[in-house]
C-alpha positions as CSV (number, residue, x, y, z in Angstrom):
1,X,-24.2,65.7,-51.3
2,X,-24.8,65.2,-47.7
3,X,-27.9,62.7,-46.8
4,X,-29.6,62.4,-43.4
5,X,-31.3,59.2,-42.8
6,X,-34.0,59.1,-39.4
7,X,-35.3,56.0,-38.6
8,X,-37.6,55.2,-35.4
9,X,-35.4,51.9,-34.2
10,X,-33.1,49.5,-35.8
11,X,-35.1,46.1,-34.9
12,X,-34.5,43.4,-37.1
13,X,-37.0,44.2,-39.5
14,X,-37.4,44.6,-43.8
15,X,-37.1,48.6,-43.3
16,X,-34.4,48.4,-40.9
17,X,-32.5,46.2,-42.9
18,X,-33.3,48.4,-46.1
19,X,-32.4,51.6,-44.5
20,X,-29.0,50.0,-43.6
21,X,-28.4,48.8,-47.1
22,X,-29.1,52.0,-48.7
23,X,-26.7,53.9,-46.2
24,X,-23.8,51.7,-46.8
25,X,-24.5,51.7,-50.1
26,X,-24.3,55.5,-50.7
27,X,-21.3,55.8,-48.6
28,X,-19.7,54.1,-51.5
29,X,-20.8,56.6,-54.0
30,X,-18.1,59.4,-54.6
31,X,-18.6,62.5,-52.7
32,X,-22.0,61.7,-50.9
33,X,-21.6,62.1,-47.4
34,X,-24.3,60.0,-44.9
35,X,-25.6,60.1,-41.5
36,X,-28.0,58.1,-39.6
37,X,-30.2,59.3,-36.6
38,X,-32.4,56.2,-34.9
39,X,-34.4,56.2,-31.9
40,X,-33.3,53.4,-29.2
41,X,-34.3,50.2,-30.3
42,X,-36.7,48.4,-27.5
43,X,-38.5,45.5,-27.8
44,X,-38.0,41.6,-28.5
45,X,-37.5,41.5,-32.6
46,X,-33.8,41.9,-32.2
47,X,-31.8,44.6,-32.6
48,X,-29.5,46.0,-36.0
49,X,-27.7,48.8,-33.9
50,X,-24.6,46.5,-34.0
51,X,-24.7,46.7,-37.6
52,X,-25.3,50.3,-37.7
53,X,-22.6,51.3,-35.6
54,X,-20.2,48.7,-38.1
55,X,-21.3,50.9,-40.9
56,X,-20.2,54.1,-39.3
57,X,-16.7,52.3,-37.2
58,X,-14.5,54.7,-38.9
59,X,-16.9,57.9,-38.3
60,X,-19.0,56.5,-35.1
61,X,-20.6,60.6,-34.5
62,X,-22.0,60.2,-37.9
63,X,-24.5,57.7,-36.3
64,X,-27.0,58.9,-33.9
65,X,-29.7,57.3,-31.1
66,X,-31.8,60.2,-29.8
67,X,-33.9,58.4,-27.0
68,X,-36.9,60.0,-27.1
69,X,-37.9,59.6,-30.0
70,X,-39.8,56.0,-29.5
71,X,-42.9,54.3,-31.4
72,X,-45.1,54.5,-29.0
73,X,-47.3,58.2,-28.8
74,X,-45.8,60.2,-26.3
75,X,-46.5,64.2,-26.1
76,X,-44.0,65.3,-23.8
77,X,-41.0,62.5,-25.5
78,X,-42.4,63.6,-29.0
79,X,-42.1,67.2,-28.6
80,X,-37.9,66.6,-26.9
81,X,-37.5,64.4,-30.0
82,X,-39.1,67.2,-32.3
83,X,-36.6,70.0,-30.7
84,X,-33.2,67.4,-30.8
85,X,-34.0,66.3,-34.2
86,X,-34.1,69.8,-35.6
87,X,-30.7,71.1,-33.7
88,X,-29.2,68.2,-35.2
89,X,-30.4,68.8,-38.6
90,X,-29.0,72.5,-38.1
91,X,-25.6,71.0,-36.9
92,X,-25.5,69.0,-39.8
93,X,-26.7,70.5,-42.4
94,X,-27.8,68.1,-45.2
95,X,-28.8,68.6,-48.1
96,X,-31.1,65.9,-47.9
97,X,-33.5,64.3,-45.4
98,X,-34.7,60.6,-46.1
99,X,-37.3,59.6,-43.3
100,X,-38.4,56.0,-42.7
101,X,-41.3,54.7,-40.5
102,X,-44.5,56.1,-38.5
103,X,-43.1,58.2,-35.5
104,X,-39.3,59.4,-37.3
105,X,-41.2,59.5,-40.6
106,X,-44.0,62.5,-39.1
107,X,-41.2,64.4,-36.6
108,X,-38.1,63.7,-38.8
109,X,-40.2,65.9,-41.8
110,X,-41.1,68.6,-39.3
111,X,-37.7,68.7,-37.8
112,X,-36.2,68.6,-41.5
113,X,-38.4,71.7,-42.2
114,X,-37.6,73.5,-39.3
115,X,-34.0,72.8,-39.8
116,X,-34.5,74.2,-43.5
117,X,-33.4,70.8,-45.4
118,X,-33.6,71.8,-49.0
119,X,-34.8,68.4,-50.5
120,X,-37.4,66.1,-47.5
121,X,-37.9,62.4,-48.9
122,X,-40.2,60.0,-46.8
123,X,-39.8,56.6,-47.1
124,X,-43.2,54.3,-47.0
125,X,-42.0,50.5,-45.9
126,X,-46.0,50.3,-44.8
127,X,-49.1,52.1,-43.8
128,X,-49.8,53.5,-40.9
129,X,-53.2,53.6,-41.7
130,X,-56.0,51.7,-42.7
131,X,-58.9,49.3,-42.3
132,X,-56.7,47.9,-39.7
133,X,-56.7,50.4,-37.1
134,X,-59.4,51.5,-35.1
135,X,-61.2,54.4,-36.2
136,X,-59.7,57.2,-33.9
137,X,-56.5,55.8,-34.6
138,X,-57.1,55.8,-38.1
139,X,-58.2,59.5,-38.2
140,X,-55.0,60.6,-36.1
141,X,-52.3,58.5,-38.2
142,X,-54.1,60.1,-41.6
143,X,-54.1,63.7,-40.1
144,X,-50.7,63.5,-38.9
145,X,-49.5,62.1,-42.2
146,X,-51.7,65.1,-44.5
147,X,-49.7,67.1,-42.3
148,X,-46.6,65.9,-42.7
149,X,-46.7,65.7,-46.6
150,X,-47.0,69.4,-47.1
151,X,-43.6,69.9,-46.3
152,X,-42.4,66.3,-48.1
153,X,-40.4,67.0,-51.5
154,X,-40.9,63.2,-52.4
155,X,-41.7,59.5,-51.4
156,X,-40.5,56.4,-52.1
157,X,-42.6,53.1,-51.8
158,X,-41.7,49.7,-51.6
159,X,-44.9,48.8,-53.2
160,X,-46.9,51.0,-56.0
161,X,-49.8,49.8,-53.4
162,X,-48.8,52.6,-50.8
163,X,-48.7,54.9,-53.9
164,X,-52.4,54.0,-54.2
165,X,-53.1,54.4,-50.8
166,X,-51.7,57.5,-50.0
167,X,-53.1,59.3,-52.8
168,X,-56.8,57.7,-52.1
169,X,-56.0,59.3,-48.6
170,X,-55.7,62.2,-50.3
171,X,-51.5,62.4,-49.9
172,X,-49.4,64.2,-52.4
173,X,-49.4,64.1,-56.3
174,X,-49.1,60.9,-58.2
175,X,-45.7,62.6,-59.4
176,X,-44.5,62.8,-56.3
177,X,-44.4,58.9,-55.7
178,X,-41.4,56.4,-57.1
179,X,-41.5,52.8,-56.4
180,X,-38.0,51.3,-55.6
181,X,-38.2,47.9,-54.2
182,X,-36.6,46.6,-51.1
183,X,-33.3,45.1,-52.7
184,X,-31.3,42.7,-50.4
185,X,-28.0,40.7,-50.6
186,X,-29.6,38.1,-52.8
187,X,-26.2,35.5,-53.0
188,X,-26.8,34.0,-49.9
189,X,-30.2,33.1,-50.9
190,X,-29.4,32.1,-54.8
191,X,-27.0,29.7,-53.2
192,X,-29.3,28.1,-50.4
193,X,-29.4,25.0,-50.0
194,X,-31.4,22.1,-48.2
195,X,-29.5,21.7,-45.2
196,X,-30.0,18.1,-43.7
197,X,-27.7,19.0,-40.7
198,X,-29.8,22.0,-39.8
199,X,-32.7,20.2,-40.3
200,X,-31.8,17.6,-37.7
201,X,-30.6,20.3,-35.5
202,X,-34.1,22.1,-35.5
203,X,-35.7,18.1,-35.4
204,X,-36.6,18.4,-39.0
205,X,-36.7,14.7,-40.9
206,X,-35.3,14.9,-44.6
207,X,-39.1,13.9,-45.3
208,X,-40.7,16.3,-43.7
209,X,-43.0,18.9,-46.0
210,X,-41.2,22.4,-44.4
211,X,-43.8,25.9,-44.4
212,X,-41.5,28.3,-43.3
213,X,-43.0,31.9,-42.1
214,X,-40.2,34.7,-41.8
215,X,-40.9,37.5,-39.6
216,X,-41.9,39.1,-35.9
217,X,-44.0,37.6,-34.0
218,X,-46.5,40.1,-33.9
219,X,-50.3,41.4,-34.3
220,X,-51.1,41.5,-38.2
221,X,-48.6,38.8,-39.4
222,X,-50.9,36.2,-39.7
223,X,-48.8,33.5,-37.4
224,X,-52.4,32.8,-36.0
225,X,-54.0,32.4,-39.5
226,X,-51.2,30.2,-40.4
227,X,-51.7,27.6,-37.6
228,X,-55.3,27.2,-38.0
229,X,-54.7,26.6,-41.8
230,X,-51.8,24.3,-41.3
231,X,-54.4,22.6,-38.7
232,X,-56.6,21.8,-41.5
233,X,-54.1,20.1,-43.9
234,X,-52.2,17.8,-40.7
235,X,-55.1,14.6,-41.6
236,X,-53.7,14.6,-45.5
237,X,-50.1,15.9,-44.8
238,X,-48.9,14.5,-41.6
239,X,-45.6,14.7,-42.4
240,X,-45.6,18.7,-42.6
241,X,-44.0,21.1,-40.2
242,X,-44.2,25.0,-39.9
243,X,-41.2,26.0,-39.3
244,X,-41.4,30.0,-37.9
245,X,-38.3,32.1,-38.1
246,X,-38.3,35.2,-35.7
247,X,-39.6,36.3,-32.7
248,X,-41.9,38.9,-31.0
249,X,-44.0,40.1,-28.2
250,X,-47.1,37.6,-28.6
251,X,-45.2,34.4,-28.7
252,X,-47.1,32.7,-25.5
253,X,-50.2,33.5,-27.3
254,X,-49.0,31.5,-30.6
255,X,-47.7,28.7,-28.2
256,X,-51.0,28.7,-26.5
257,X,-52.7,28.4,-29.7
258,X,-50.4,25.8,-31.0
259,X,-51.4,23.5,-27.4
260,X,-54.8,24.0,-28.1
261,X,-54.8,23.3,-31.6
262,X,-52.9,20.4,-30.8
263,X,-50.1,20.7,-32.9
264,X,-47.1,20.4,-29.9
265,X,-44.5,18.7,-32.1
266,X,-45.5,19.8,-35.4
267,X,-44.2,23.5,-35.1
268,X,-40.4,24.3,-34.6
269,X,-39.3,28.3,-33.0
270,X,-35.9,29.4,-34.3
271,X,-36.1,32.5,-32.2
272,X,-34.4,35.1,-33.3
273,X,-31.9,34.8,-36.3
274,X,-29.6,37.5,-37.3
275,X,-30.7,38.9,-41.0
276,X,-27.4,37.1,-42.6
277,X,-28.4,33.6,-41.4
278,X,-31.8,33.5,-42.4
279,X,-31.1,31.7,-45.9
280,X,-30.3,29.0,-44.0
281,X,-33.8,28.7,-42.9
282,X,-34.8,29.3,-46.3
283,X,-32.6,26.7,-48.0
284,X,-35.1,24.1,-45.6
285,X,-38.3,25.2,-46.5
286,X,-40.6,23.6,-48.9
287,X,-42.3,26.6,-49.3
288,X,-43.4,30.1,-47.6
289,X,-46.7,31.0,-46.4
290,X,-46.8,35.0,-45.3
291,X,-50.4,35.8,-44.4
292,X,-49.4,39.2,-43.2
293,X,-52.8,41.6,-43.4
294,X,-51.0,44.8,-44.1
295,X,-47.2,45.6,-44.9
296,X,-46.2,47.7,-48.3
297,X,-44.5,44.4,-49.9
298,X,-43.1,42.1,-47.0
299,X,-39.1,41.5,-47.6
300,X,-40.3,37.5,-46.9
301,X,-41.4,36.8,-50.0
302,X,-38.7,37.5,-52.4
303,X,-36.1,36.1,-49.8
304,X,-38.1,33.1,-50.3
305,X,-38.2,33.0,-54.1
306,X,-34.8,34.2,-54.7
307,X,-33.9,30.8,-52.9
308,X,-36.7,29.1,-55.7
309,X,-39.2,28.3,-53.3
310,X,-42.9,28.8,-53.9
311,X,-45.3,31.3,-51.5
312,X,-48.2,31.9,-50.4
313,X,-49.5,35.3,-49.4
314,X,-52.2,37.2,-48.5
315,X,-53.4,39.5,-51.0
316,X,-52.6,42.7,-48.6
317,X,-51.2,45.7,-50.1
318,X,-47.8,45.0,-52.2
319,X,-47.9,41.4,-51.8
320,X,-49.5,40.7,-55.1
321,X,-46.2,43.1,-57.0
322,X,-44.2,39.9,-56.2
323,X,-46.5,36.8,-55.9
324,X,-47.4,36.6,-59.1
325,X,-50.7,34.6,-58.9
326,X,-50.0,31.0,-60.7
327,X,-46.8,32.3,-61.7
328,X,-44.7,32.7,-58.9
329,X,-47.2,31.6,-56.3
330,X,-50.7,31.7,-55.2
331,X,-52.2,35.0,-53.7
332,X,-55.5,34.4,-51.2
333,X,-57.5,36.6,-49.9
334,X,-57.1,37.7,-46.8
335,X,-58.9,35.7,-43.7
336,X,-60.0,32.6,-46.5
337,X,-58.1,30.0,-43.8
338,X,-59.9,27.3,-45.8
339,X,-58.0,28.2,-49.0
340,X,-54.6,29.0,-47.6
341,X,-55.1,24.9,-46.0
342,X,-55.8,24.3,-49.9
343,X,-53.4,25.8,-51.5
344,X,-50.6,24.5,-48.4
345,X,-51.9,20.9,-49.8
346,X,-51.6,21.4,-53.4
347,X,-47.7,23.0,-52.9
348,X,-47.1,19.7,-50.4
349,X,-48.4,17.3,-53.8
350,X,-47.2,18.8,-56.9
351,X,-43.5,18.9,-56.6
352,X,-43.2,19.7,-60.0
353,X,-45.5,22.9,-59.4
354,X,-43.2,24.0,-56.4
355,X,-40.4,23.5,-58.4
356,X,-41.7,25.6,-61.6
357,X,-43.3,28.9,-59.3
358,X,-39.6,29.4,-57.7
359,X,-37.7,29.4,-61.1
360,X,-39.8,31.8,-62.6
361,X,-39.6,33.5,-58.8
362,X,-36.1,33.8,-58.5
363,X,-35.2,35.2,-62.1
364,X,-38.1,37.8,-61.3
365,X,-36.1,38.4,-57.3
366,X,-32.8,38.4,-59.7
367,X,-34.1,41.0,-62.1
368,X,-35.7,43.4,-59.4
369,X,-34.5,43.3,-55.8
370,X,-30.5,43.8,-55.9
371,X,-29.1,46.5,-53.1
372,X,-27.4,48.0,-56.5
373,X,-30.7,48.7,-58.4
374,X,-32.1,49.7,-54.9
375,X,-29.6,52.2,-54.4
376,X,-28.8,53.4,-57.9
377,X,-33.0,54.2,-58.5
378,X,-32.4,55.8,-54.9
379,X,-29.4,58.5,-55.9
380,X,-30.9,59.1,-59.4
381,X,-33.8,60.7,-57.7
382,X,-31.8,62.3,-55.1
383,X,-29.7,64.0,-58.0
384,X,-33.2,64.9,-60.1
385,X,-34.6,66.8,-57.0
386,X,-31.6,68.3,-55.9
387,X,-30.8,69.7,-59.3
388,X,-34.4,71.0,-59.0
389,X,-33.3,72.8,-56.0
390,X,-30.1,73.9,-57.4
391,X,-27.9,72.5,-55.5
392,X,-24.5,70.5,-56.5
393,X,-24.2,67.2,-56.3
């Protein structure tokens, strides 16, 4: 079987890192043949094209950056990305098409099409629309994605949320949908640990009460939120410490927040941190507050429990699949700053609590989010719809 997977960048990212994980792990698989096409990856969240390019060392032409195709809308660079993806596809000649993300996602279907890709799967790590947008965004993103579904054989979800969603949007059958989790290399977090030297190196005291937040610092992720919750809790909890793992484009204005809030001191930046070292960061954490407002099921939280610590989450689209409300953590809903601080101050008290939500969290993580169960419920649908096609796989 030959697989095509088109992806808009490789930033350091949950569908990044999922896409990678799923290529590497069907290149294992007897007689499946893989290829990866990415757009160039711009921006400050770090780039995975390293990685990429280590997957494919032996084959390097099987991995692909076509420049114009970029996130941003762009007519003239959509329509060159359009025309190289499909002469690709013809060169190529998979059998399948897997699509991840907004921009490769709508032109990596229509190329596939026009290429005459017998089986077209499209990945959905999120929405790309929703309350969040602004109406005539909204309306664009919903059309271009109505559009794009009439030529998709299949999707896969990382949440059964987007399943909702896309149907309620009118989008495809409810048979069309499966939900495959975002599996992950879950040792490194099974065997974090609290690190007292990295804790001094980041100016962390053993005593300190650690809320970690994993992921780019960026509009929708709730950094804001966070701060003005954490804010709340200081006067009873003046030993805690956020503690925010990754970077992004609005930085200064989370800084600038931080000044005026006055919390200088009390928050600690890792910057950037490659996706292998980020149970480190984990292993120090007390617990994990991800008030994301919109994400199919953020890769944070299981990272988190699979290292047995307790989160907090919004209750945006997947999150609730995976916090597991008084079970494996506590879902708020989203904007209620005043319960987040609540919740942050209960978690900081109740050791006992912490310690009970991340045991019953990490034998769900164990249970559900290996790369292995990813990739296996990945191929067994590949083989189902190409056997519906009638081709050999």
């Amino acid at each position: 079987m030959r697989v095509t997977h088109i992806i808009t960048r490789l930033v350091i990212g949950g569908a990044q890192e999922n896409t990678l994980a799923t290529v590497r792990g069907l290149r294992a698989i007897h007689g499946v043949e893989v290829k990866l096409i990415s757009g160039p990856t711009l921006g400050p969240e770090g780039s995975l094209e390293n990685a990429a390019q280590n997957i494919f060392r032996e084959q390097p032409s099987d991995f692909t950056v076509v420049p114009e195709l970029v996130r941003p809308v762009h007519p003239l660079k959509d329509f060159i990305a359009l025309r190289k993806l499909e002469n690709l596809l013809r060169a190529q000649k998979p059998d399948l098409v897997h699509t991840h993300s907004g921009k490769a996602g709508i032109l990596g279907r229509l190329a596939a099409k026009r290429a005459g890709v017998p089986v077209i799967i499209h990945h959905i790590h999120g929405p790309s629309f929703g309350n969040f947008q602004v109406a005539p965004a909204n309306f664009i993103f919903t059309a271009a994605e109505r559009h794009a579904a009439k030529v998709t054989g299949h999707f896969f979800c990382s949440a059964g949320a987007m399943t909702k969603l896309y149907l309620a949007a009118g989008i495809g059958q409810p048979e069309m949908f499966t939900r495959i989790f975002s599996g992950f290399d879950l040792q490194p977090f099974l065997n974090a640990t609290n690190d007292l030297a990295l804790r001094k190196q980041l100016g962390l005291a053993e005593n300190h009460f650690v809320i970690g937040k994993i992921g780019r610092i960026f509009k929708l992720k709730g950094h804001a939120d966070l701060l003005s919750a954490f804010a709340k809790t200081l006067p009873q909890i003046p030993h805690a410490r956020l503690l925010f793992v990754g970077d992004g484009a609005l930085r200064g204005e989370i800084e600038h927040q931080i000044h005026a809030l006055g919390l200088d001191g009390k928050v600690i930046f890792t910057g950037l941190v490659p996706p292998d070292d980020v149970a480190r960061y984990v292993g120090i954490m007390d617990c994990l507050a991800h008030l994301s407002y919109r994400e199919a099921l953020s890769r944070a939280l299981p990272q988190a429990l699979a290292a047995g610590k307790p989160v907090i989450a919004y209750d945006f689209d997947g999150a609730d699949e995976i916090c597991l409300e008084n079970e494996t953590g506590f879902l708020v809903r989203t904007g209620d700053i005043e319960t987040v601080a609540q919740k942050l101050l209960q978690f900081a008290g109740d050791a006992p609590l912490r310690e009970k939500f991340g045991r019953a969290g990490t034998a769900f993580v164990r249970e559900n989010f290996s790369v292995e169960k990813m990739v296996a419920e990945q191929y067994s649908v590949y083989q189902k719809l190409a056997a519906q096609r009638g081709l050999r796989t």
